[in-house]
C-alpha positions in Angstrom: -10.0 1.4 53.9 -11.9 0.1 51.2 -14.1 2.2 48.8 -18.3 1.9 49.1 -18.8 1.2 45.8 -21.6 -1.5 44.3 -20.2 -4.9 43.8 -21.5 -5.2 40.7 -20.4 -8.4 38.4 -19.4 -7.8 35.0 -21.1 -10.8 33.2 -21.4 -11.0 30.1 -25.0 -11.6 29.1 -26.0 -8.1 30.9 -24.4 -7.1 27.5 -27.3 -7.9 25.5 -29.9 -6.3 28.3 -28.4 -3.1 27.9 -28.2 -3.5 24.2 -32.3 -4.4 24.4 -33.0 -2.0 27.2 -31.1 0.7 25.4 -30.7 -0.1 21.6 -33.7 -2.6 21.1 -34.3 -1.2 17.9 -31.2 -1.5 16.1 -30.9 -4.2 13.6 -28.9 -7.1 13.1 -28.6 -8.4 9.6 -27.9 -11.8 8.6 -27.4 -13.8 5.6 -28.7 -17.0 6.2 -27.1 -20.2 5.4 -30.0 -21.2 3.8 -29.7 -18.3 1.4 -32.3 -15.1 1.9 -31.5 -11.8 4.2 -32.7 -12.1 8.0 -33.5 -9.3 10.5 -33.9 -8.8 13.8 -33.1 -6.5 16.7 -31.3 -6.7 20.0 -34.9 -6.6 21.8 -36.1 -9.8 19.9 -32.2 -11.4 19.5 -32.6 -10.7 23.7 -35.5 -13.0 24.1 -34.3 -15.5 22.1 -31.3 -16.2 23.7 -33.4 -16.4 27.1 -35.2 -19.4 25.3 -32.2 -20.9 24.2 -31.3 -20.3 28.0 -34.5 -22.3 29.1 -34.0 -24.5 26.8 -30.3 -25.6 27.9 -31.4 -25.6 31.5 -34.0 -27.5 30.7 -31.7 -30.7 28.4 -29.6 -30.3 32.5 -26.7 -27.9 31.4 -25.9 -25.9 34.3 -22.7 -23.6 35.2 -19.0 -25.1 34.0 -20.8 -27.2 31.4 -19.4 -26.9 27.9 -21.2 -26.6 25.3 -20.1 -26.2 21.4 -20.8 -24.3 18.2 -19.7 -25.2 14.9 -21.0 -22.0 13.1 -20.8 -19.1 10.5 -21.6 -15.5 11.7 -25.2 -15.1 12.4 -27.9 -14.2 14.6 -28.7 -17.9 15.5 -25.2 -18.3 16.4 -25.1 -14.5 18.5 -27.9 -16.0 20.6 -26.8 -19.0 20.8 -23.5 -17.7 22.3 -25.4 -15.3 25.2 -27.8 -18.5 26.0 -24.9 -20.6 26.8 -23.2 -18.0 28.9 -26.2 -16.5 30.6 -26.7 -20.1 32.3 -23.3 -20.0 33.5 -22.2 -22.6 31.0 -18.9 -22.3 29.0 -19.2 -21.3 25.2 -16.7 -23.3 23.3 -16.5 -22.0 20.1 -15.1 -25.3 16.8 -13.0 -23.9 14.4 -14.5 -25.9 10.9 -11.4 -25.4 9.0 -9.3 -27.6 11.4 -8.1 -30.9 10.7 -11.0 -33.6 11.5 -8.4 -35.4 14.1 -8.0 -32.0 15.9 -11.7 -31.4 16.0 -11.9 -34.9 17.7 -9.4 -34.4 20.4 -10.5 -30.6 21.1 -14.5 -31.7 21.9 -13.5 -34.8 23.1 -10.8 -33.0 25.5 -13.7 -30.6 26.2 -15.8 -32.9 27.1 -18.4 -31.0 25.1 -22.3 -32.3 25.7 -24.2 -30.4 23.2 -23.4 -29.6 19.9 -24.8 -26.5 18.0 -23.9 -26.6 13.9 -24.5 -24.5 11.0 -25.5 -26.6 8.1 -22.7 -26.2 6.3 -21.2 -28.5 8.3 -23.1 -31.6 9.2 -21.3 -33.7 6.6 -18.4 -32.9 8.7 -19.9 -34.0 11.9 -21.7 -37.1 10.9 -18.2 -37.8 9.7 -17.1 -37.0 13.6 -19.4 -38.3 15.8 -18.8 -42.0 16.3 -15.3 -40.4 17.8 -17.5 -38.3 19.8 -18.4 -40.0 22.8 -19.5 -37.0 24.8 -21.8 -35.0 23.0 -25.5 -35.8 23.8 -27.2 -33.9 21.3 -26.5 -32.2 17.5 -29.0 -29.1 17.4 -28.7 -28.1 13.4 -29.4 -24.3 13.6 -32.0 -24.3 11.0 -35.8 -24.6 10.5 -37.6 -27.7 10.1 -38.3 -26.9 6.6 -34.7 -26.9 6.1 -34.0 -29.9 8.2 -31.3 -32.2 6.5 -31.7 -36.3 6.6 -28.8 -36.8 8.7 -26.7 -39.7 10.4 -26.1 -38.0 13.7 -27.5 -39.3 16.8 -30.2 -37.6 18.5 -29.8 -34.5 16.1 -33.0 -31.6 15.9 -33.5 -28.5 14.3 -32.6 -25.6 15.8 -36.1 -23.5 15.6 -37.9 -27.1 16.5 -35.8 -27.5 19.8 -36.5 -23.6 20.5 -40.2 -23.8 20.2 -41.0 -26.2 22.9 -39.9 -22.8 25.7 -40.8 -19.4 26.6 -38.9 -16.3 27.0 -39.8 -16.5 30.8 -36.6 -16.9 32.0 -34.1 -15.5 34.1 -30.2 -15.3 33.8 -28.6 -17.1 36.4 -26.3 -15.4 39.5 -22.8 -16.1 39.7 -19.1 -14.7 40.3 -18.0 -12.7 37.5 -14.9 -14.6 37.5 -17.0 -17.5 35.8 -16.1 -19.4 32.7 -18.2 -17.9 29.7 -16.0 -19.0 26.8 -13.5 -22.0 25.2 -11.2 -21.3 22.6 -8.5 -24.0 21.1 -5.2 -22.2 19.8 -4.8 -23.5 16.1 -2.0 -25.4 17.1 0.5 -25.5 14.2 2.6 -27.3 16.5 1.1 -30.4 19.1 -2.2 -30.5 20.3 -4.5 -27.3 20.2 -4.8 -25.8 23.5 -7.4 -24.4 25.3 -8.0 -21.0 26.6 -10.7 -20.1 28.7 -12.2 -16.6 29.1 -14.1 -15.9 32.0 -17.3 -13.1 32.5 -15.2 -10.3 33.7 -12.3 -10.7 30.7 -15.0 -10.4 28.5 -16.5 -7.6 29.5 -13.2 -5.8 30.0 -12.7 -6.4 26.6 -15.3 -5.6 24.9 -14.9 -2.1 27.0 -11.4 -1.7 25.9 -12.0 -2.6 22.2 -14.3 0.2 22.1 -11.9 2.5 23.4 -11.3 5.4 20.8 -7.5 4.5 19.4 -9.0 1.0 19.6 -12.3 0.3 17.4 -14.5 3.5 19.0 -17.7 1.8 18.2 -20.7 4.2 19.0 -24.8 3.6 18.4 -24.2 5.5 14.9 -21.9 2.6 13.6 -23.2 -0.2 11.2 -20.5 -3.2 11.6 -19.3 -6.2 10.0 -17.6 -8.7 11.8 -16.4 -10.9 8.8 -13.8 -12.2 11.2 -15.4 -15.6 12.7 -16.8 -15.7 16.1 -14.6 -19.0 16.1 -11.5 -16.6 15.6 -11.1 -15.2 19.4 -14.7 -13.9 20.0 -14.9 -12.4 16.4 -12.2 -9.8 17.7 -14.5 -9.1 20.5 -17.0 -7.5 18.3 -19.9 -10.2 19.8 -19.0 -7.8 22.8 -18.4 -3.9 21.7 -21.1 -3.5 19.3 -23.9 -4.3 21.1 -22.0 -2.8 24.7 -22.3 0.1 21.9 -25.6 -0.1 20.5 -24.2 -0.4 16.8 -26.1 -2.6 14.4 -24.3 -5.7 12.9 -24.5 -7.5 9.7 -23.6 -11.0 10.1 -22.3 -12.2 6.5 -22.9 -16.0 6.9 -21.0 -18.5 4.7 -20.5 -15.9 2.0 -16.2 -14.9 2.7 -15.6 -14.0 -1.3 -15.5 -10.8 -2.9 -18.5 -10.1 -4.3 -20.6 -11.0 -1.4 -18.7 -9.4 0.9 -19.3 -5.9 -1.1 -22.7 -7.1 -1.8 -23.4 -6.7 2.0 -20.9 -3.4 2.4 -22.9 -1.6 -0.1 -26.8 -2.6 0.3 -26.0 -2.2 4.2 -24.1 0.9 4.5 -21.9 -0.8 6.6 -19.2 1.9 7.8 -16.6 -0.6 9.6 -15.5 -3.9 9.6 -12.7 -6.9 10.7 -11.4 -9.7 8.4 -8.0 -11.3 8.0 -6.0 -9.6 4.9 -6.9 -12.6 2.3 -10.6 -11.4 2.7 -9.6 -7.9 1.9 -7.3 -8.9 -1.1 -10.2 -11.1 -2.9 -12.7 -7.6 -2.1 -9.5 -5.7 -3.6 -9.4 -7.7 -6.3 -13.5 -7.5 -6.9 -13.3 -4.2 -7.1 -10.7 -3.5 -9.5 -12.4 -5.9 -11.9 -15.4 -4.7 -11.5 -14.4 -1.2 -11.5 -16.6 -0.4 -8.0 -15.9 2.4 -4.8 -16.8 1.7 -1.1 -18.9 4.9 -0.4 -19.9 3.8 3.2 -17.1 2.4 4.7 -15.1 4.1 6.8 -13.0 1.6 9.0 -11.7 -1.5 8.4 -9.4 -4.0 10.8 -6.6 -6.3 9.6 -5.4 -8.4 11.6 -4.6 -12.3 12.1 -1.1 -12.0 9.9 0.4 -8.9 8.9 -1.5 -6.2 6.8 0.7 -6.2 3.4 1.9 -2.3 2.3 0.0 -2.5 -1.1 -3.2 -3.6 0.6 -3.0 -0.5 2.9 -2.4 1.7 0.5 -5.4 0.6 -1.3 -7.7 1.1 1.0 -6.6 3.9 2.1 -5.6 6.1 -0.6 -7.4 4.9 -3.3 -10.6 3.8 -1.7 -10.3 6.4 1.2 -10.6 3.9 3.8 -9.0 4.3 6.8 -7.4 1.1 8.1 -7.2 -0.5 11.7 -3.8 -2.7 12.0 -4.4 -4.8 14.4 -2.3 -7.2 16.4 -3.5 -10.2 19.1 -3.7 -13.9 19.9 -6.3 -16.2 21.2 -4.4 -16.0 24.5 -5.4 -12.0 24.7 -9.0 -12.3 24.4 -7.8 -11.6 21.7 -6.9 -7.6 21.2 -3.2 -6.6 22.0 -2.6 -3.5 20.3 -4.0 -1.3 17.0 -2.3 1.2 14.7 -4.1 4.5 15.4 -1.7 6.9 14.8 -1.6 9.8 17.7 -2.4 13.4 17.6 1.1 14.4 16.6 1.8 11.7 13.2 -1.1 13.0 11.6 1.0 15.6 10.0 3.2 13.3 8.6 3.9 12.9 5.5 1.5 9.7 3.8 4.9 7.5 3.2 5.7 8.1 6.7 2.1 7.4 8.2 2.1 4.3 5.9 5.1 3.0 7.5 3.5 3.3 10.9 0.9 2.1 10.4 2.1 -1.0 9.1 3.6 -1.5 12.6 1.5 -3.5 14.7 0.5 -0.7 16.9 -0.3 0.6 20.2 -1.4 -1.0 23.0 -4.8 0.1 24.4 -5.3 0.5 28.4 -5.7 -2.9 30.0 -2.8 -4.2 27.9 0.8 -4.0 29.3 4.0 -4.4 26.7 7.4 -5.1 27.0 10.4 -7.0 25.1 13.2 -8.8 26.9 16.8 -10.7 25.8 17.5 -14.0 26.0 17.7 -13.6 29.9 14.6 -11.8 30.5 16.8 -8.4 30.6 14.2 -5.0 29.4 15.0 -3.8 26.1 14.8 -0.3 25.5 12.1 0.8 23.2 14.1 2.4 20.4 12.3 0.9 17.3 15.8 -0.9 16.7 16.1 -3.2 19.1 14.2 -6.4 18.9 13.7 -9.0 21.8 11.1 -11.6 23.0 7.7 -10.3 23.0 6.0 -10.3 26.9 2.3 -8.9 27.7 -0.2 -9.2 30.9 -3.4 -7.6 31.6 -6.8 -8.7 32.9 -8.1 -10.2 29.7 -4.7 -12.5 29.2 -4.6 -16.1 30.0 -2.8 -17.4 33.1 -3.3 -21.6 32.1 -4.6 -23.8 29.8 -7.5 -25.5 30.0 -6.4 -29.1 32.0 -2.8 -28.4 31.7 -0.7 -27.8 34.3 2.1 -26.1 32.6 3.3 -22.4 34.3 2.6 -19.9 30.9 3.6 -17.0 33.2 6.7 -15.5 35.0 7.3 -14.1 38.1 5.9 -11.4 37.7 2.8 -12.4 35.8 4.2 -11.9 31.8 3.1 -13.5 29.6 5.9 -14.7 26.3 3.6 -14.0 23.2 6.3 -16.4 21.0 6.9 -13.6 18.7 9.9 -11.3 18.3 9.9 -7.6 18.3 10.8 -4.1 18.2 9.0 -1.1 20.4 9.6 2.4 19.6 9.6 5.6 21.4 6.3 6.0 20.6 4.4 2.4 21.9 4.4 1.5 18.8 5.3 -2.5 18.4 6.5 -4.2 15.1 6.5 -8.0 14.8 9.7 -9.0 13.2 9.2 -12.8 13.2 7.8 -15.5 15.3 10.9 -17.2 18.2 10.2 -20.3 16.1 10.3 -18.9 12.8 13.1 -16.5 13.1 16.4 -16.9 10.1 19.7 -16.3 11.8 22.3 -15.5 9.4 25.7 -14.7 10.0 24.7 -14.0 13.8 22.1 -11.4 12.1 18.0 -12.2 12.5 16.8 -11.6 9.3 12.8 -10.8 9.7 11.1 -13.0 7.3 7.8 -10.8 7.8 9.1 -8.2 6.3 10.4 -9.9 3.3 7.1 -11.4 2.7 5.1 -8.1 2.9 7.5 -6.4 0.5 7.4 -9.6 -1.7 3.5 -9.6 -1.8 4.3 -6.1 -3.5 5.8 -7.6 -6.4 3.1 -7.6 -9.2 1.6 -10.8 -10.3 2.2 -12.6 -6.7 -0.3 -13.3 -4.5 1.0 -14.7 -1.5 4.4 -15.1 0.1 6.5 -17.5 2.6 9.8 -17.4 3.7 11.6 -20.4 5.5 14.9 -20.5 6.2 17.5 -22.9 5.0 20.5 -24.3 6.3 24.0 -22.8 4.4 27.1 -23.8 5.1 28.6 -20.5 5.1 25.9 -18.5 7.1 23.9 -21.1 9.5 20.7 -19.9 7.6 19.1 -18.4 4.4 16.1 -17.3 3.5 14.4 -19.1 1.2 11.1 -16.7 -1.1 8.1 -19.4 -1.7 5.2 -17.4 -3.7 2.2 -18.1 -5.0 1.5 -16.5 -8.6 -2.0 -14.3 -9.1 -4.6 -15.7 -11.9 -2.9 -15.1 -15.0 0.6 -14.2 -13.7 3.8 -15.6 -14.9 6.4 -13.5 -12.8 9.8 -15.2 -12.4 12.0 -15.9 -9.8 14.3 -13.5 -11.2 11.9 -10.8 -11.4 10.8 -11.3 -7.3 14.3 -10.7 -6.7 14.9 -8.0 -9.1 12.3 -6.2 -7.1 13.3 -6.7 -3.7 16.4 -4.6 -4.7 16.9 -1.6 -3.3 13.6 -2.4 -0.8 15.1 -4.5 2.2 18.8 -4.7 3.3 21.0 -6.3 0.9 21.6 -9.5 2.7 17.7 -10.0 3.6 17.3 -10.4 -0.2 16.5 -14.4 -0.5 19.1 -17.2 -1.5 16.3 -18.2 -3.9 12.8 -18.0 -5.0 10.5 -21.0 -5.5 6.9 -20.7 -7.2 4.3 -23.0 -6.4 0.8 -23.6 -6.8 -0.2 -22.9 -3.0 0.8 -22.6 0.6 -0.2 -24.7 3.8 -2.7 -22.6 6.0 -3.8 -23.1 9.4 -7.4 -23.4 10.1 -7.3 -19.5 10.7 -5.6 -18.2 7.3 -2.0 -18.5 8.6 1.0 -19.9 6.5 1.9 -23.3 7.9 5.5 -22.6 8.2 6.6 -26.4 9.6 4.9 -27.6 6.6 7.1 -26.1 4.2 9.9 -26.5 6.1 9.4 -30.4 5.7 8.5 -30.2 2.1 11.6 -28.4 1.6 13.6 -29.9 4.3 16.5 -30.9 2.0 16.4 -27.8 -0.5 19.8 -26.7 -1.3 20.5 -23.6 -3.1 
């Protein structure tokens, strides 16, 4: 027997009605590329995505069509998204920062046939476009007035193209099990790949991000999604905060210090998402600047691991409480959070600290386990660490035109990382399979020797790698990056991982250089150093 219950499809675009219907008055605020504050409300940001609906249906893009955004975090770029989807067409979201051959293959893999860009990047895809065979048309999301002389083919300004249509338009029907968005791993390693989120994962998403332990969003909230909406949905904020009713501030270009606490502190924004480089350069604004954060209350870290010293920052100094968050653009992407439970509140604030720099909990909708070598369950004693396995309903199952099985029997799915799960839920990263250092039959997490390393005063950023020793298979090698103004040693860094990590973690050596590889999404390009220190000997 079956239940009588309404079929009712969870697309994605009824999102934004409920957030008109419901919460038409709340704001979104953007800083424009082109420089002042914009501000509109989810009625208004409604309608205009039904014109750039009409619009899209009217240049022939129908359902499975993909259709791509090159863009900073803005209203222009919110509607954009929900126009695309509410036709039934795929959103497939360009990451700027990649390399301009992996742009070429990932849109022309695509097959992408319209081409919406922030103006920040044009130079980049006039540079692009004779590779580009696909795309029909570059829409520049700005005004005419602000209308750059370009080189790309058949290229109109945003507000120009939306004018020519109404608002008298209607979503289109289909299964909930639709396409609605395209996201490209970063691919440190081969060619990017692409996942593909459908209605339903999106909605069940956005639900379970705003699920108390998770993000707990409400209509009261002000947010900041500094994360990009090119970064796995923006952390599927484009999703909760609306589902929620909470007004967004969309911060544009502007990623450094001083604008981000520009817009924290003229907004009253209350929570927000970034990767932990933008919180160090807002740490390190307001130390020199000698500035509190009166409104904020929550803040997300995820995207690499949320350093101790950053943590303690915010939260005992600046009296922020912080979110450590854990995912991949194969889980939508939202795979666990630190919220600590009912009982570790009392802990002492050393002991909360060091749980909370776990990765976290899983939310409902999110299943967890670790297995050996043979695909034996681990036990979950916080000591044991094994390959890292997920599944739920908003976790791929395939690429995007690859044929390769991702899953296992029973529909796990190997996140690539290895780990540790305590008695608790709570999960801690120890390295990545392809990263780990085994030394003397021992892994040696180089995660945690970069977060305590990043402690050390005057360095900014840490990498470990590990090299080959005659004696021990592997070593670590420390590669930092010095502050402004620092001159730390070698033999300082290793003076003060004494006593902090086990004695034969410590590193073989420390080099200091000037900077570190990053993937287009902030990470440490591991492979890179390993090639530029492929025949280091210590």
């Amino acid at each position: 027997m079956l239940g009588l219950m309404q079929n009712y499809p969870l697309l994605a675009h009824t999102i934004l009605d409920h957030a008109a219907l419901n919460h038409g008055d709340r704001e979104m605020v953007t800083r424009a590329i082109e420089g002042p504050i914009r501000r509109i409300n989810y009625h208004d940001l409604r309608l205009r995505a039904l014109r750039v609906a009409k619009a899209l249906h009217n240049e022939g893009i129908s359902t499975g069509d993909r259709v791509a955004t090159m863009a900073w975090n803005t209203d222009r770029h919110f509607e954009t998204w929900y126009g695309v989807m509410g036709i039934g067409a795929i959103c497939h979201t360009l990451n700027p920062r990649l390399f301009a051959e992996q742009l070429v293959y990932i849109i022309n893999h695509a097959e992408d046939k319209i081409l919406f860009i922030d103006l920040t990047f044009v130079p980049l895809a006039e540079a692009l476009a004779a590779k580009l065979p696909s795309i029909k048309k570059y829409i520049i999301l700005t005004d005419e007035a602000h209308m750059p002389a370009t080189t790309l083919p058949n290229a109109v300004a945003y507000e120009s193209w939306l004018a020519g249509v109404d608002a008298d338009f209607a979503w289109h029907s289909f299964d909930e099990n639709t396409a609605a968005g395209l996201c490209y791993t970063s691919g440190t390693t081969g060619n990017p790949k692409g996942v593909v989120y459908s209605h339903r994962s999106n909605v069940l998403h956005g639900l379970m991000a705003n699920q108390p332990d998770v993000f707990g969003l409400t209509s009261k909230h002000v947010v900041l999604p500094i994360v990009p909406m090119f970064h796995a949905n923006a952390w599927a904020l484009t999703f909760s905060a609306p589902m929620a009713g909470a007004s967004m501030v969309m911060p544009g270009a502007g990623m450094d210090g001083k604008s981000i606490y520009e817009l924290l502190d003229s907004e009253k924004i209350n929570v927000s998402a970034a990767v932990p480089t933008v919180w160090l350069g807002l740490l390190q604004h307001l130390e020199e600047n000698n500035l509190q954060l009166p409104y904020l209350d929550t803040v997300a870290i995820g995207g690499a691991a949320c350093p101790r010293m950053m943590m303690e920052a915010l939260e005992l100094k600046y009296g922020v409480e912080v979110i450590h968050a854990w995912g991949m653009t194969e889980m939508s992407p939202i795979g666990t959070t630190g919220k600590l439970k009912s009982a570790e509140e009392s802990l002492p604030v050393a002991e909360k600290i060091d749980l909370k720099l776990k990765q976290g909990r899983t939310p409902y909708l999110v299943e967890m386990k670790i297995v050996d070598d043979d695909g034996n369950d681990l036990p979950r004693d916080g000591v044991t660490s094994g390959h890292l396995l997920v599944r739920g309903p908003a976790i791929s199952s395939a690429y995007f035109k690859l044929g390769e099985i991702i899953l296992d029997e029973d529909n796990w799915f190997d996140t690539g990382d290895i780990a540790n799960i305590n008695a608790g839920g709570y999960m801690q990263i120890t390295d990545r399979d392809k990263d780990v250092i085994k030394s003397g039959g021992e892994w040696i997490s180089s995660i945690e020797v970069e977060n305590t390393a990043i402690g050390c005063e005057g360095v900014a950023e840490a990498a470990v790698i590990g090299i080959p020793h005659p004696k021990w298979t592997e070593r670590p090698l420390l590669i930092v990056v010095r502050k402004p103004g620092s001159e730390v040693t070698a033999e300082e860094v290793l003076a003060y991982l004494e006593g902090k990590i086990a004695k034969w973690w410590i590193p073989e050596a420390v080099e200091i250089v000037d900077e570190l590889p990053h993937t287009a999404t902030g990470k440490i390009q591991k492979m890179e150093l390993r090639k530029k220190f492929g025949g280091y000997e210590f």
